[in-house]
Every structure is written in C-alpha cells, then in structure tokens.
N, C-alpha and C positions, 0 to 999 in steps of 0.2 A: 687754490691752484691745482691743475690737472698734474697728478703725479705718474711717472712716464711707466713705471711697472704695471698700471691699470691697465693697460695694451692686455695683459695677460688675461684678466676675467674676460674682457670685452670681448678677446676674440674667441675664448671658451665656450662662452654663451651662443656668438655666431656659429663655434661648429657645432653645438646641440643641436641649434635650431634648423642649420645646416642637414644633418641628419634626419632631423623629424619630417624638411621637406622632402628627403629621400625616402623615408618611411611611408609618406603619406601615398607617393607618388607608385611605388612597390604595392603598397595595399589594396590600393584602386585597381590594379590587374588582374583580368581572369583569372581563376584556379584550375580551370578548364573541366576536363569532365568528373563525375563522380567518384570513376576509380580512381582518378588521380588526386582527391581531394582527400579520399580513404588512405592514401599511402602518403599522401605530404602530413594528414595526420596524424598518423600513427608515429612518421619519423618526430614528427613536432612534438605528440605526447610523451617519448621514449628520451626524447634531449632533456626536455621540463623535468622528467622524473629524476633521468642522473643529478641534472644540476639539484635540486632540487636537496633529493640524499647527501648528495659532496657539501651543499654548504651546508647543511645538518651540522655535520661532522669537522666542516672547516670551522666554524661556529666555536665549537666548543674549543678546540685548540687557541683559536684567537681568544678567547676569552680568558684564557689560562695565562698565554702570553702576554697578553695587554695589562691582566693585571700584578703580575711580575714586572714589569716596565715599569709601572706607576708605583711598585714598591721601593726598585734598587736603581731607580735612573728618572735622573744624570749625577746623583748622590743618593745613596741612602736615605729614604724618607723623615727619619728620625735624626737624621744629620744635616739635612740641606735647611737651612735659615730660612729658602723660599721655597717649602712643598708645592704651590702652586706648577714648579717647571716639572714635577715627577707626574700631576695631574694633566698638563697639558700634554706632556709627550706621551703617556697613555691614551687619549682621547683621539691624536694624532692618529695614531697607530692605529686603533677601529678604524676612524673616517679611514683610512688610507685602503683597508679590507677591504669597508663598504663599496669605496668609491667603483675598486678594481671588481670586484662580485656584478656591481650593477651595470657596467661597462660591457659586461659577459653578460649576461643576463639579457639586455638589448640588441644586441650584437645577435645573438645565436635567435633570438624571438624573430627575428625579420629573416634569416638566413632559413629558418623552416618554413616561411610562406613563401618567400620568392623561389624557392625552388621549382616547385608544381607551375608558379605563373612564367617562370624561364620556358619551362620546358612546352607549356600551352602555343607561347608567343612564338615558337619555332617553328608553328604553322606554317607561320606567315614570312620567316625567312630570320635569318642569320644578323640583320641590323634590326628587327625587331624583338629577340631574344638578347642581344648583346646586354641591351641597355639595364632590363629588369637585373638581371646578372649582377652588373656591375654597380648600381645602382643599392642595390641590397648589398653588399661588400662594403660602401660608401657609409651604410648608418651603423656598422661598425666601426672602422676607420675615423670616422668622428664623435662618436660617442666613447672610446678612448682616449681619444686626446682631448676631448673638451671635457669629462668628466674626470679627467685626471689633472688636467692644469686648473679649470676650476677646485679643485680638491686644495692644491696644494694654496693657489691662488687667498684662498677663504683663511687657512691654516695660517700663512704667512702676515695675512691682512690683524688679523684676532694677534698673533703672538708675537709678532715682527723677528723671531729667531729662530735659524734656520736651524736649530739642533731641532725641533716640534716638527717641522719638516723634514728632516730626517726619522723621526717617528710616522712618518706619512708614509713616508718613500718604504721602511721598514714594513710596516701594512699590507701595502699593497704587493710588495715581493713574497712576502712569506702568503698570502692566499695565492697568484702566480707561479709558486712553485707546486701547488698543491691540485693547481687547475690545470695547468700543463701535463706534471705528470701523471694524474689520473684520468683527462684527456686523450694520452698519448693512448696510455695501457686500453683504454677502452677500445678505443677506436682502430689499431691492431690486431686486439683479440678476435674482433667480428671477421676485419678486413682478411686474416689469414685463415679464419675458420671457413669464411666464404670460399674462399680462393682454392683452399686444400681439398675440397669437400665437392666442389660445384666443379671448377673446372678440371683439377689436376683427376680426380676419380671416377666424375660421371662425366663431364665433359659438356657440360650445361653454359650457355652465357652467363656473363658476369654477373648482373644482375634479374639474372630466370627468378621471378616471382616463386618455382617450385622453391627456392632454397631459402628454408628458415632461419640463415644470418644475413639475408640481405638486408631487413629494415634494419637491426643490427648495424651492419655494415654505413646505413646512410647515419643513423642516428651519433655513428661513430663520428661522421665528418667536420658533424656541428660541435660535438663538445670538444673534441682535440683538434681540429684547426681552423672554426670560430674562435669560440671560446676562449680554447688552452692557448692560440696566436695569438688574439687580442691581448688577452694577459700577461704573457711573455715581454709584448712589446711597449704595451702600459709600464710595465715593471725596466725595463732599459731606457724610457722616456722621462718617466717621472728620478730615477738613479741618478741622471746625467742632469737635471738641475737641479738637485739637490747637492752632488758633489760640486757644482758650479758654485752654486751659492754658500757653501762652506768654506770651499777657499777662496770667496771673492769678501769673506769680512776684512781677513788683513787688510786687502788693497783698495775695499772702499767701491767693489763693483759687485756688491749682493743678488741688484737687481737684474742684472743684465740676462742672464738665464732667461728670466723670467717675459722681459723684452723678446727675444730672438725667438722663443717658443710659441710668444702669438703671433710673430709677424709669421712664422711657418705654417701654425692653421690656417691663416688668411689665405698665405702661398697656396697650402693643400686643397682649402677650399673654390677656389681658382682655379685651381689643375684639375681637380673629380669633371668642375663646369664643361672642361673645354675638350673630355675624351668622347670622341666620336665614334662612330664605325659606318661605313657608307656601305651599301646593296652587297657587295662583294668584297669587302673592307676583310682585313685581317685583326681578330680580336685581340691577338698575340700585338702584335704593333700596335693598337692603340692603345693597351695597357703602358709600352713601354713609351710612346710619347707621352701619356699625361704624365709619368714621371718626370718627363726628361722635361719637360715645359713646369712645372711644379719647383722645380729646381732651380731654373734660371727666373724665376719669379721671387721665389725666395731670394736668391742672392743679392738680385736688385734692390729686393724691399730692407733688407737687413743692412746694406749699403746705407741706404736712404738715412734708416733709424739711426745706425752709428755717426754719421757725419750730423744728422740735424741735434743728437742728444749729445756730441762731443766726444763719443769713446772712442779711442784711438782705433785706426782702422787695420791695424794690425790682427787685434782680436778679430775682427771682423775676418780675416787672410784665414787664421787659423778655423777658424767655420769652414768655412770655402775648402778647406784644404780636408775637411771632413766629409763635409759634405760628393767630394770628388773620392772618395776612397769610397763611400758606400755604393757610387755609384760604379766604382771599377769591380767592388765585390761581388755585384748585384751581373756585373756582364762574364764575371768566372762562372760563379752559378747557372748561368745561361748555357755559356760555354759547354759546360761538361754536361749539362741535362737534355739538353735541347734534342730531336728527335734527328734533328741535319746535320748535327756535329758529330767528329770523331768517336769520340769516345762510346756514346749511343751507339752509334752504326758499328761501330768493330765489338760491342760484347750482342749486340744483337747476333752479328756473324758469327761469334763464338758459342753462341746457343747450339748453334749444329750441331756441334760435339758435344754438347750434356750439359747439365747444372753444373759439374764443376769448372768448368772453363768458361761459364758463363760468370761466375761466382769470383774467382780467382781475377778475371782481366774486369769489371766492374769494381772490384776492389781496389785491384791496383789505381787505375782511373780516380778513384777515389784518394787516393795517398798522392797521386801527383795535386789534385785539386787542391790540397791547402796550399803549398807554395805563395801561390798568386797572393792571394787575401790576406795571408799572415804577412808576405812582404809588404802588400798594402798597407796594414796595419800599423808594421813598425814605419815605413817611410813616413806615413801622416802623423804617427806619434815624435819623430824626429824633427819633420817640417814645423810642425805646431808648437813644439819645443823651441826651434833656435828661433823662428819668429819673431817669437815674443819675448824671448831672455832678454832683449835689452831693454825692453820697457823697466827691468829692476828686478830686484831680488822676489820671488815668487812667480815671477809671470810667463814662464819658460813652464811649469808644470800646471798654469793657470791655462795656455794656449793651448796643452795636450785637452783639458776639460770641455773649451769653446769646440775643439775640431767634436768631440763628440754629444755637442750640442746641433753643431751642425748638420751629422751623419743623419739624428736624429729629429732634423726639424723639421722632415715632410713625413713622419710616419704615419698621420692620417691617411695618406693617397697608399703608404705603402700597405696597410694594415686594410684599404677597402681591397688592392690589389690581392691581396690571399685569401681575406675573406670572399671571393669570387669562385676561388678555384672552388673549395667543399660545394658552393651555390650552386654552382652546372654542372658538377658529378653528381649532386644528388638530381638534377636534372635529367640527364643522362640515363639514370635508373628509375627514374618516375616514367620518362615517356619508354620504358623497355620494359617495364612490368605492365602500365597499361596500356601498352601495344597499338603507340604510337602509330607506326609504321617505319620505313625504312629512310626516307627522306628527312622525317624531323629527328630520326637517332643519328644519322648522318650531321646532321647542325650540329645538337648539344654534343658530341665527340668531336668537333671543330672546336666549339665553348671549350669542350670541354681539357682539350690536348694545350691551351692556352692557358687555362687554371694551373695544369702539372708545372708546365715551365715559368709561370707568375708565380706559385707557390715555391719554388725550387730557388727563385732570382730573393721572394722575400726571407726566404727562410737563412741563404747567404748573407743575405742583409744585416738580419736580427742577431744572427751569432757577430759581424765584425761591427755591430753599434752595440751591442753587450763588452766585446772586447775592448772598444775604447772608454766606454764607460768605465767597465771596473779598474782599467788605471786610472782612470779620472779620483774613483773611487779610494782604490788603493793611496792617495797621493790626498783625499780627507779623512782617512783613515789616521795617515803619518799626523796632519794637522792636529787631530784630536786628542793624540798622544801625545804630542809636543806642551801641547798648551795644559796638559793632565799633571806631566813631568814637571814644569816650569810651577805651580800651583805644590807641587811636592817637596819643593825649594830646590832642586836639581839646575844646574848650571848651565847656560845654554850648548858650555863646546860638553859634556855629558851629553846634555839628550842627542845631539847630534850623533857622538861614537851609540849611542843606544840603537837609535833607526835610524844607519848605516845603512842594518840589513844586509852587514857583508857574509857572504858565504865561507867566511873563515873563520865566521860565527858559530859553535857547533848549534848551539838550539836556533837560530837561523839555517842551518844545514837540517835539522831534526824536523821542524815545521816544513819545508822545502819537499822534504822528501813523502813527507805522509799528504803534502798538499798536492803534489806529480801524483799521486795514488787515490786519490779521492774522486775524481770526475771516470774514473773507471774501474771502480768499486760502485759506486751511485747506477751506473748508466747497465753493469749485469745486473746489479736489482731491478733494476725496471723491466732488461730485456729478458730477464727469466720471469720476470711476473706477469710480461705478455707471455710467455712460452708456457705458462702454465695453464693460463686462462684459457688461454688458446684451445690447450689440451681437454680443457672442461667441455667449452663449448664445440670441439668436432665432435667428442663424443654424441654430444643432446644430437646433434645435425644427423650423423650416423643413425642415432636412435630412428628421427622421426622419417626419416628416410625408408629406413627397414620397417615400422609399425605402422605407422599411416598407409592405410590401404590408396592406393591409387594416387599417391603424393608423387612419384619419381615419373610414373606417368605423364602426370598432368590430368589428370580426368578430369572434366569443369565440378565447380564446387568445390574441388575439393583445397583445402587449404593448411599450408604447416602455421606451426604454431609461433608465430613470430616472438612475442610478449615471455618466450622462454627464454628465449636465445639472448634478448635486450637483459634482462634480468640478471643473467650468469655475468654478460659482459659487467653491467653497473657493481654487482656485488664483489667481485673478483678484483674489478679496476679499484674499489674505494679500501679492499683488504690488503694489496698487494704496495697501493702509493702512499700508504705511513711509515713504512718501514724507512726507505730512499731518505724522503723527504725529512724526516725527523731524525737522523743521520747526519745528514748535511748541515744541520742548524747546530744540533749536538755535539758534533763532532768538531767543529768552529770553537764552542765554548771550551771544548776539553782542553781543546790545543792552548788556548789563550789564560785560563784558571790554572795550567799546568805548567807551561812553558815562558808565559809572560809572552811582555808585547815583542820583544825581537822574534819569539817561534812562530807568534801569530803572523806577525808579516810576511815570513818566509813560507809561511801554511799561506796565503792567498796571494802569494808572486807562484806559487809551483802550482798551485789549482787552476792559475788562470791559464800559463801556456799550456799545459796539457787541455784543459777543459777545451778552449779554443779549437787547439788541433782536432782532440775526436769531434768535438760538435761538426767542425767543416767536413770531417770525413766521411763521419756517418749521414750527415746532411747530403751532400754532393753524391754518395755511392748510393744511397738511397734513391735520390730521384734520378739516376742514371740507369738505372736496374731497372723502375719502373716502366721510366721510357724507352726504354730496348725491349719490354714485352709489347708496349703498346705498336711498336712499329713494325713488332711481328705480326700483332694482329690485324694491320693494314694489308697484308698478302703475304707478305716476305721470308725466304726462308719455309715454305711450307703452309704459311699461316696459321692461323687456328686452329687446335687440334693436333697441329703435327708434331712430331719430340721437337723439334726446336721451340716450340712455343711451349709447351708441357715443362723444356728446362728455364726456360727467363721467366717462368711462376712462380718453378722454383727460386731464381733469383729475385725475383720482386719480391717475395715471402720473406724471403732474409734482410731486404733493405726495409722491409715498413718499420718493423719498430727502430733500427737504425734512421731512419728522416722523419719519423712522425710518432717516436715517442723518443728513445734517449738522446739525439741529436737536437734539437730543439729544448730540451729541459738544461741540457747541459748551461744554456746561454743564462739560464732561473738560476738556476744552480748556484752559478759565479756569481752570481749577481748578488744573489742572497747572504751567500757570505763572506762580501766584502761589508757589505751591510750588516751584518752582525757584529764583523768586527769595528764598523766605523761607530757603533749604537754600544758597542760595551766597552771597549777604549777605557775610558777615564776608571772603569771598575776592572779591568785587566791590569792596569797601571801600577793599581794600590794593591792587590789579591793576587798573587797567583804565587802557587806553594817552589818553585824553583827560587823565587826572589824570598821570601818568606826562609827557604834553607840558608839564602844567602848564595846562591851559586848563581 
C-alpha cells in the first residue's frame, strides 16, 4: 500500500529534476563574447576556490562534531542499551552537512554561468534576459529543497525517528551558519573595498574593470547570497519539519510535515513554470506574481491532501495562516526598500545634507520597519495557537509549527527569487567591464534594480520563517526535556513548574538575559570582521592603484591584479567566521551544562526576540540605504558624482554588512541554537553543575 509521506521523496526528486531542466536550459545560452566569458570566468574560478577552502575547514569541524554526537547522544554510548541510535544520529548529522554543502555547491555552479549569458541575452531586449536570470535562480531554489527533503526523506525512511532527523536538521544548520557567515564577511569585504576606493575616491563606475575589487566584488555575490541564502533557507526549511515531526509523535501526526513540504515543491514547481515577462513586462512584477500564484497553488493542493488523507483541516487554517504572514512580511520588505516608497525617497533627499543624515533617517526607517513583521509574527503565532487548541492538549503549540510549515512551503520559488538578484548584478558588471554599451547596461540595471528589491522582500522573508520556526523549535526543545525529566522519574506537575520558564525564575531570568545579548555580540563579530577585511583589502586596491603604471588611467593592456584582491577577501572571510560561529554553538552549551534546562530555555526565548528585531533591522535599513543610492544614480539630487550621491555611499557602506552579512546570519544563528538546545536536552537534563549543587 502507497504510504501517504512518499509524496515527500516523490516530489524531491521532481524538484531536482526540476532544476536540472533549468540547468540544462541556462547552459545551452550564449556566453557571448570572449571578454565576457574571461570575467564570468574568473568570478566562476574565484567562487569554486572560497567554496572550495570554506569546506576544507567546514569539514573538519563537522567531523569533530559528528563524532561527539555519536559518542554522547541521545545517551552515552556506553550507557544506551541501543548504540545503534548514537550511530545513526551521528551519520544524520554528516548527511545533513553534505546534503546543505551540495545544495550550495549547485546553486552557486549555475549562478556563475548565467551571469555572462543574462547579460549577452540583453542584446536582444529585457524578456530575453529576464528568463536566463530567473531561470538560473530556479536551480538553486530547487535543488535546496529537493536536496534537503530528499535528505531528510531517506533519513526518516532508514530510521523511522525523528530524533536521526533532528541530527539532519542539526547538520545542515551548523554547515549554514558557517556558509552564511563567511559568505556574508566576503562578499562585504570586496563590496565596500570597491565602493570606498572606486567611487567615493576616484570617482570611477561601480564596476570600472580599472578596480581590482571588482571580480572580488562579483565573486562576492555568489558565495554570500547564492550560496550563504540558499543555506540560511535550507537550514529554516529543513528546522520547521523536523520540529513538526517532534511534536507530532504525541499526537500521532509524524508525517504530516512531511506531506505539506512536497505538496509545496510541486506548488513551487508550478509557480517558477508560469513566471513570464512580456517585450516591456516588469521583472519586479513578475517575480512578485509567481509568488503570489505559487501560494494559491499551494493552498489549494494542501487543501486537497488534508481532506482526502483525513487531517483535520484546522491544521491545514494554521499553514494558511502562515503562509499569509510571510507573505505580509515579504510586502514590509518591499515597502521600506523599494525605490518609490517613502522611506527610500526621504533618505535619498536627506543625502543632500551629508552621510550623516543620510545615515541617521535610513536607520531610523529601519527601527520603524520591524513593527510590521514582528506583529505579523506574533498575530500568526497567536491565530495558529487558538486554532488548533481545541483539537486537544498539544495542538495549540502543534498549530504555531504547521503556520511555519506553511510560511515555508514555497521556498523553492523564494530561494530561486534571491538567487536571481546576485545573477543580474553580476550581469550588470560583466556587460560594464566589457563594454557592452549603454542600452544593454540600461536592461541588466532594470534586471538588475528588481534583484535589490526581490532580495530585500526574501531576505524579510527568511528572518520571519526563521522566527516561526525557532518557536516551533523552542516548543521540541520543551518536548525533549519533558520526556528526559519523566525517564528521570520526575512527576509530571514537577516537570511542568521546571519549563514554566517563568521569569521569576532567576536562572530563567540569567539565561534571558545573556540570550537578549548574544545575537549582538555575534552580529559586531562579524561586522568588525568585515571592517577589518575591508581595511586589508582597500589597502592592496590603494597599492595597485598607486604602483601599476597606467592602471588608474586605463591605458589598453593594462590590467589590476584581480586574484589578489579575491585572495585577501577568502582568507580574511574564513579567519574572521570561526570566531562568531563557534561562539554561538559554545556558548548554547555553557549556558545549558551550567545553568540546566530552565536557563537554557530562557537563553533561546531572549536570543530569539532580540535576534528577530536586529535581523529585520539591519536587513530592512540595509536594503533601504542601498536603494537610496541607486536612485541617486538615476539623476537625482545631483546624480552621480555629486556630495549627495558620495553621502548615500556612504550610507550604502554602512548598510552592506548590516543586510548581507550580520542581518541574514542572525536568522542561522537562532536557528542553530535552538537546535542545539533541542539535540543536547536529554544530556543538559541529567549534567549540568547548578543541579549537580543542588540549587
């Protein structure tokens, strides 16, 4: 008999294949001319080498970890009666790296060839560039989600217990926190080296072939938002049905996750088919239709499923109810980014007056933007809560999980939407180094201004489906502890006063408090570890600028030294992202071995609203900043060249690592160690030196 969770491999499979025929279709396109096959190459060899180095080094950490895992979980090896579950959640745990590494790995491979073939097909006009674009964004977007649910799909099938699968989910987050934020760090480093050096000093285009952070700069785009997106969103995708299926053992609904995630690929895959762009079509709008048609597709099909398989359609409410929050997140994002809205247009006009006023009213714009989303948030975690509460005891914190099953059940369509933007900005700079002409730099800066604001809407996204997720999280965290406590011989009204998690708790208040402190501790690591890089590479730029004879010129022939400048960025980014990253996992475990499970919960209830807040803030003010320079650069205000646009450089410089490196990690971040805490639970339960005192 056809058992109803196979919907999941089945439709994993379809979005590989999905992919591949995106891939194939990508590959087939001109690269167009020689120079430009020279510079898609070099960003292509320059992406290969970081990845390449980072998993070196991601490698051996997982290997460290994995086999810690296999020693002290889910018991002590020398304790557990069945060593087999300490081997299986260890091998989890790899598959779960591997799956996430190769997701990235494919994802970024295709996003360095259709670059050069976007920017070729611009020749020919604006619907014959769209496609390659998007298209290439598409075999990332599915080879995340099909390589991530087939992941879990296989794990689940082999082990039938979703704790192996939480060894999955674990995997794949901790290589996503490592991919993101060494990602981020890169791809700021160049971006502001460029920026500082090119425009604000000599006063060169963005991407002047004279400036030796430029392939830098492209190469940056692939590993921090290919790459480092793809894995961020892998890592909130795979999170959110793994917490489903943790606390869906009590109630006898495991598989349902697992259902609703392939009816979503199918959804996604249906939505990529049907995004068009006509002769004069707007790329921006079509992006946002095949969301919005990807959505009502889903809703229908997950409809379908729940009434023909019998699950009450309640849960099914609670999806929906998810699924409409990412979508209202996704239109604040818009909101505050967009080049016609407010907030863009008034720190644009406050460029006039300097960086600092550019700096200051972008910021603020910033701090009004989480409002919207975190309300969002809490309303859908509320809706999804009383929904389902009367279905029976558990199913009020079961419905807060579905809503962010749902948020997350098109991020195929969303993950090819971002990965588009990097595609036609490196576009944008292929046809400006080799000298295009004015008409097709004209298109890919139409592509291209529809990436910023598609990037800005996913990037809102990904932080409020992180959000719902790690309460999802936080709420199989309690479970595992519950059932740790009960096994301990502890009474059930005990465990309950235990994780309460009242704040009148002092080590619930102690964890609380270092957890409000940790996602802005994390996030100056990172952004001083771009500020440092940075600092490396203007230097080399200065250098070669001043030493190469005839470089600032332009004399033909002559050429900077690109291959330095990538180098500084990779080395810098891979020294700078273990500190952060190895902190956040660390620092999960201190809290938990020290304080016991009441400090640990109150550590990942205080990490999460804070984390939340700065992530939307730095997110939102980030791509607000950017797009108030670029709308100087349409005329305005002086245009190009003028102080007004010399200060919103300024402020763009200060938003990149804010939206494209600690703003987007923050979402890994939380994610990760809710995940830690839900994966060492039963060993935080029995060890940790506060219980051990006896206090």
């Amino acid at each position: 008999m056809f058992e109803s969770w196979l919907i999941a491999p089945i439709a994993a499979i379809i979005s590989i294949l999905a992919g591949l025929y995106f891939y194939r279709y990508v590959d087939k396109q001109s690269s167009g001319t020689e120079r430009m096959i020279e510079i898609s190459g070099a960003i292509r060899e320059g992406s290969k080498a970081f990845l390449k180095r980072e998993y070196t080094i991601l490698a051996i950490f997982v290997a460290i970890v994995g086999t810690l895992l296999g020693i002290f979980l889910p018991k002590p090896i020398w304790a557990n009666p069945d060593p087999t579950q300490n081997i299986a959640l260890s091998l989890a745990y790899f598959f779960g790296a591997f799956c996430s590494a190769l997701a990235g790995y494919f994802g970024m491979d295709i996003a360095t060839k259709a670059n050069a073939k976007a920017a070729y097909a611009a020749k020919g006009g604006l619907n014959k560039a769209f496609p390659i674009g998007f298209r290439g964004g598409a075999v990332m977007g599915f080879a995340v989600v099909g390589f991530s649910l087939l992941g879990i799909s296989i794990v689940y099938g082999l082990t039938g217990d979703p704790g192996a699968v939480l060894g999955f989910s674990f995997g794949a987050s901790a290589l996503a926190l490592f991919a993101k934020a060494g990602g981020g760090i890169f791809t700021k480093t160049a971006d502001i080296a460029a920026d500082l050096v090119g425009k604000v000093e000599l006063g060169i285009p963005e991407d002047d072939p004279r400036n030796p952070a430029v392939i830098a700069d492209n190469v940056g785009d692939n590993v921090g938002d290919v790459a480092g997106m793809g894995a961020d969103l892998a890592d909130s995708y795979i999170a959110s049905i793994v917490a489903v299926m943790i606390l869906g053992v009590v109630l006898g609904l495991v598989e349902i996750s697992l259902i609703f995630a392939g009816v979503g690929i199918i959804a996604a895959v249906l939505g990529a088919s049907m995004v068009r762009i006509g002769t004069k079509g707007d790329p921006g709008r079509a992006l946002n239709t095949g969301t919005y048609i990807t959505c009502i597709i889903f809703a229908v099909l997950a409809f379908a499923a729940s009434y023909f398989l019998g699950y009450d359609l309640r849960l099914w409410g609670a999806s929906v109810v998810g699924l409409l929050a990412g979508i209202i997140i996704g239109m604040t994002s818009d909101y505050f980014t967009s080049e016609n809205k407010k907030p863009v247009l008034k720190t644009a006009e406050a460029s006039k007056t300097g960086s600092a006023t550019n700096i200051i009213t972008g910021f603020s714009y910033g701090l009004q933007s989480v409002f919207p989303p975190l309300l969002g948030i809490g309303i859908a975690t509320a809706v999804a809560y009383y929904l389902c509460a009367p279905l029976g005891d558990g199913y009020g914190v079961f419905g807060i999980a579905m809503a962010s099953i749902g948020m997350l059940s098109i991020v195929g369509l969303i993950v090819a939407n971002d990965a588009y933007g990097p595609i036609v900005d490196n576009s944008r700079g292929i046809a400006e180094q080799a000298g295009m002409g004015d008409e097709v730099i004209k298109i890919t800066d139409e592509l291209d201004a529809a990436g910023n604001t598609a990037k800005a809407i996913t990037k809102g996204f990904a932080i409020g489906a992180a959000g719902l997720t790690v309460i999802a999280l936080l709420a199989a965290f309690r479970e595992t502890a519950y059932h740790a406590l009960l096994e301990l011989g502890r009474s059930p009204a005990e465990i309950e006063s235990i994780l309460s998690f009242s704040l009148m708790d002092p080590k619930v208040l102690l964890g609380a408090f270092i957890g409000v402190a940790m996602p802005a501790v994390f996030s100056a690591m990172l952004m001083l570890g771009v500020g440092r890089n940075a600092q490396r590479m203007i230097t080399e730029v200065r250098r070669q600028f001043r030493e190469i004879p005839g470089l600032k010129e332009g004399k033909p022939g002559v050429k900077p030294d690109y291959a330095k400048c990538v180098d500084i960025a990779t080395t810098g980014a891979l020294r700078e992202l273990l500190p952060a990253s190895t902190l956040t996992i660390g620092m999960t475990l201190v809290v938990g071995f020290v304080g016991g499970i009441s400090a640990l919960g109150g550590y990942l209830a205080g990490s999460i609203f804070s984390g939340l807040l700065l992530a939307l803030l730095m997110s939102n003010a980030g791509g607000l900043w950017d797009n108030a320079k670029k709308l100087i650069e349409t005329g305005v205000y002086g245009g190009k060249g003028s102080d007004a646009h010399k200060a919103a450089v300024v402020g763009d410089t200060v938003g990149d690592p804010f939206k494209d490196t600690a703003g987007p990690s923050l979402n890994t971040m939380i994610t990760v160690m809710s995940l830690v805490g839900a994966v060492f639970a039963v060993l935080i339960v029995q060890y940790n030196l506060l219980g051990i005192l006896g206090i």
